[in-house]
N, C-alpha and C positions, 0 to 999 in steps of 0.2 A: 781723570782730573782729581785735585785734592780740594779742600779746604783753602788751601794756600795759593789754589789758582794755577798751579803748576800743572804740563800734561806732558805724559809719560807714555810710551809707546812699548809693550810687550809682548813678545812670541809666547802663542800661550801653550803653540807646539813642543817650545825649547823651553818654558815656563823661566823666561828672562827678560830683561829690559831691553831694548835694541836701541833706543835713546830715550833724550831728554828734551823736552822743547823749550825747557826755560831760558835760554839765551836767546831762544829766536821772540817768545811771546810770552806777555805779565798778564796775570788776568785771568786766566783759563775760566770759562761758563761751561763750555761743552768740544765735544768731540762727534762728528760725524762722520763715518765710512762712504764716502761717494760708491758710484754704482760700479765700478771697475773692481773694485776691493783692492783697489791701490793707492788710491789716495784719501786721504782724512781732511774732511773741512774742519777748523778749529774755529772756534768762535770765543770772541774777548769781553769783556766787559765794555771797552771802549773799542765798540765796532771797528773802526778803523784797521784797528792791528789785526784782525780775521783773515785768513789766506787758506791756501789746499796747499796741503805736504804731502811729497810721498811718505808712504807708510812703512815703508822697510827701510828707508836711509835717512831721513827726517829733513831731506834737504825742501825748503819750501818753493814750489813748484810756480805761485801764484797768489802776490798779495789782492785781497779782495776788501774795498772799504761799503760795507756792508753797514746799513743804517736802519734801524728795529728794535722793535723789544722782541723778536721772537725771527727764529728760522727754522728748517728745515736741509735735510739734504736727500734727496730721492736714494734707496739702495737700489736700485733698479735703471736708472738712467743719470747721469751727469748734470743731474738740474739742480737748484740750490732758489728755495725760496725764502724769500725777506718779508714779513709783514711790519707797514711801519704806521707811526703814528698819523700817518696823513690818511688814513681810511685805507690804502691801496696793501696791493700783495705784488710785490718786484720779483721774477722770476729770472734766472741766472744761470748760464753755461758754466761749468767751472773749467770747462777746460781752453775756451776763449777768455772770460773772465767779462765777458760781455752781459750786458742787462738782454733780455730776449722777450721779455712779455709784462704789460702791466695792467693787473688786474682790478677792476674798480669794481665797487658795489654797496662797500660796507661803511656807515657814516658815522663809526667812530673808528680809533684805535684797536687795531689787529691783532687781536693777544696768542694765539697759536696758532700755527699752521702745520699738517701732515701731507704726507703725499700718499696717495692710497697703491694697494700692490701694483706692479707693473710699472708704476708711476708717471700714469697718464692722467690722473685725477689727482685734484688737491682740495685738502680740507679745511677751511679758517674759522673761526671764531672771533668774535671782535665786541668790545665794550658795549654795542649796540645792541648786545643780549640775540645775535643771529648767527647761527652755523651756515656757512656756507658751504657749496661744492659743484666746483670747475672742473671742465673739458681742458684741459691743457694744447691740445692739439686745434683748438677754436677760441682760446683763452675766453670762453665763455660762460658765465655762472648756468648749472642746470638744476639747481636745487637750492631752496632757501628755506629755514624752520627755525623756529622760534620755540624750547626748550622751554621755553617760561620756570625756570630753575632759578632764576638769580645770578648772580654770578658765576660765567662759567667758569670751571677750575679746569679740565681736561677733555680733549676731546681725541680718541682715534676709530680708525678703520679697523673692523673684522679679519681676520685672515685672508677671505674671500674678497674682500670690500664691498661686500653687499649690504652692511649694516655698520652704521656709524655710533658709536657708543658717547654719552658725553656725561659729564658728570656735573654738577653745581656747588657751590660753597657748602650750601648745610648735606653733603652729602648723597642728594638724588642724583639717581642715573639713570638716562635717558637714554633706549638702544633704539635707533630711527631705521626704519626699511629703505632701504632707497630705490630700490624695484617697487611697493607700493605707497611709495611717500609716506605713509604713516609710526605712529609710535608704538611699536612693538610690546616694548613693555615700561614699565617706568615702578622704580623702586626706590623708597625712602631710607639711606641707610644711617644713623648715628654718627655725625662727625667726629671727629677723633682731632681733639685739640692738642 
C-alpha cells in the first residue's frame, strides 16, 4: 500500500506487479494474506469497501463490510477478526463472508487485535487499558492483564505464542507468560517522537 492509499499486488519471485487494485478500491489501510496464501483481505478506510481478492489475478472474490478501528486476518486459517467500537471482537470466515463468533468482554473500544500461531487464539487490546486472550474454538476469554502502561500502542504474540509482548505510549514493554500468567519482564524504553 502507499501513501496514496493505493494497493498493489507483486510477484517478488518475478520481482513485478501482477496488478493494481485501484479500480477496484480507494483508501488502502492495509493488506492481509489470509491462510490459503491465495487470497488477500484488503482493508479501506471506509470499512465498507474491504473484500478478499485473489492474489494472483486481483479478481475480488468477496465484498466484506467490515465495521472497526482495527482487524486482523489469521495466516494460518481463513478467519478475519473485526474489533469495533461497541466493546466486542466480530470473528469472520472469509471464505463464506459470514460473521461466526462474537466476542464480548472488553468495555471500551477494541483497538488491536492478533491472532496468535496456528490461529486458534486471539489477542485484543481495548481503550479499557486490558489485553485480552481467547479460545477461538469456545469463543471464550481465558486470559485478562492489565499492563498498567498507559496507553496501549501494540500488542503481539511470540513466535511460539507462549508470550505476549505489549508495548505502551511512553515506550514500556510488557512481555506476559501465559503459561504462568505473570509479567516476565517489563522495560522502560525512551519514546521516540
Amino acid at each position: 500500500t502507499s501513501s496514496f492509499g493505493e494497493a498493489k499486488i507483486w510477484s517478488a519471485h518475478q520481482g513485478r506487479e501482477l496488478f493494481d487494485l485501484g479500480s477496484e478500491v480507494k483508501d488502502v489501510e492495509g493488506l492481509h494474506f489470509l491462510g490459503d496464501g491465495k487470497h488477500v483481505l484488503v482493508s479501506t478506510r471506509l470499512m465498507m469497501d474491504s473484500g478478499v481478492f485473489n492474489a494472483t489475478t486481483g479478481e475480488k472474490k468477496r465484498a466484506l463490510d467490515l465495521d472497526g478501528p482495527c482487524l486482523a486476518a489469521s495466516t494460518d486459517t481463513m478467519q478475519i477478526a473485526i474489533g469495533t467500537m461497541q466493546n466486542t471482537i466480530a470473528i469472520w470466515n472469509a471464505k463464506t463472508g459470514k460473521k461466526t463468533t462474537l466476542l464480548s468482554g472488553h468495555v471500551d473500544t477494541v483497538r488491536q487485535v492478533a491472532f496468535g500461531p496456528g490461529g486458534s487464539r486471539l489477542l485484543s487490546t481495548s481503550d479499557d487499558g486490558t489485553v485480552r486472550l481467547w479460545d477461538l474454538a469456545t469463543g471464550r476469554e481465558v486470559l485478562t492483564f492489565e499492563p498498567n502502561i498507559g496507553a496501549i500502542q501494540l500488542a503481539d504474540f511470540s513466535r511460539n505464542g507462549n508470550v505476549i509482548v505489549v508495548v505502551g505510549g511512553a515506550g514500556e514493554i510488557v512481555a506476559w507468560d501465559c503459561g504462568s500468567r505473570t509479567a516476565k519482564r517489563r522495560t522502560d524504553v525512551p519514546a521516540r517522537y
